[in-house]
N, C-alpha and C positions, 0 to 999 in steps of 0.2 A: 173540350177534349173528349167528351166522353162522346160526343156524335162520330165523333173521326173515329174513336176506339170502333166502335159498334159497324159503322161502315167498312172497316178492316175485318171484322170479324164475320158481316155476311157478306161471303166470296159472292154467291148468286146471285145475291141483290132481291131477295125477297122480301125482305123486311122484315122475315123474322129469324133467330137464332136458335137453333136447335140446344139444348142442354152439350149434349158430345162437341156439338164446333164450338161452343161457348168454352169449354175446358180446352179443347186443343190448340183453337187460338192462344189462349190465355198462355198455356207452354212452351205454344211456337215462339211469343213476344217477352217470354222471359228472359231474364237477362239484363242490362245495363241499355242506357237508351237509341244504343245504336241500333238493337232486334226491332223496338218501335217505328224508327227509319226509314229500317232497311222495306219495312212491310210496308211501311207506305207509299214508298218508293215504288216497290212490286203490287203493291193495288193501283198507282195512278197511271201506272206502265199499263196495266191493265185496262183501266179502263180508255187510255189513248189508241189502245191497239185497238180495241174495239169500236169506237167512235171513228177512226180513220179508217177501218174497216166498212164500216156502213159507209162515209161518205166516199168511197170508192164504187161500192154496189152502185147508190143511187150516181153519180159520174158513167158508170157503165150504162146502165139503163136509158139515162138521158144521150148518152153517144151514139146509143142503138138507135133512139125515134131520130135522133139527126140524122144519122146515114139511111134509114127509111125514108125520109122525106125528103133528103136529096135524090136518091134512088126514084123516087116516084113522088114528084112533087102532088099536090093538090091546088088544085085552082082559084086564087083569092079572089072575092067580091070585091077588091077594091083597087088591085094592079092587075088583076089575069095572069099573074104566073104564081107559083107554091109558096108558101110562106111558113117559116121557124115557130114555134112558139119553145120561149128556157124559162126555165125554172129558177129563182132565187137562190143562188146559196142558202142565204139566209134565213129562208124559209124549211131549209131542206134541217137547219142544225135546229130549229125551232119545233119542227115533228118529231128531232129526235131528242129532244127535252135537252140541251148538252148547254144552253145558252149562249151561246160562242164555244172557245176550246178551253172554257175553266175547269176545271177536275173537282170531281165530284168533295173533295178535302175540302177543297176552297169556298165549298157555299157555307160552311160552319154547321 
């Protein structure tokens, strides 16, 4: 529990805890264990929005080279007309360290 606590505690994700967010967390979570919860709840919210955020970016970007190279094929060596290349999902969640869609709580 105490990796969960401390991942609650730095909102930014830098790894380290300043003395003042150490105390204000600490008050924010005070309380009975629904305050411990609720935050974690509002950290994983967090971090899903963000995660699904990038994987939209990178969705857009790759919809952009599609419609360019539809728009203006290139000539393959090997049929003579334009050819695709897609990217991985999976590759895309792999860059972004998220290991699939687990929350950050969940790796302990």
């Amino acid at each position: 529990e105490a990796w969960s606590f401390f991942k609650l505690l730095d909102l930014d994700q830098r790894g380290d805890i300043e003395i003042e967010k150490f105390l204000m967390g600490c008050l924010r979570l005070r309380g009975n264990a629904k305050a411990i919860d609720m935050c974690k709840l509002i950290h994983d919210q967090a971090w899903l929005l963000k995660t699904q955020s990038n994987f939209h970016s990178h969705t857009e970007r790759e919809l952009r080279k599609i419609r360019k190279e539809l728009q203006n094929p290139s000539p393959s060596p090997f049929t003579g007309t334009g050819s695709l290349q897609f990217t991985n999902s999976q590759k895309f969640y792999e860059s972004q360290g998220t290991q699939g869609l687990k929350s950050p709580c969940e790796h302990g």
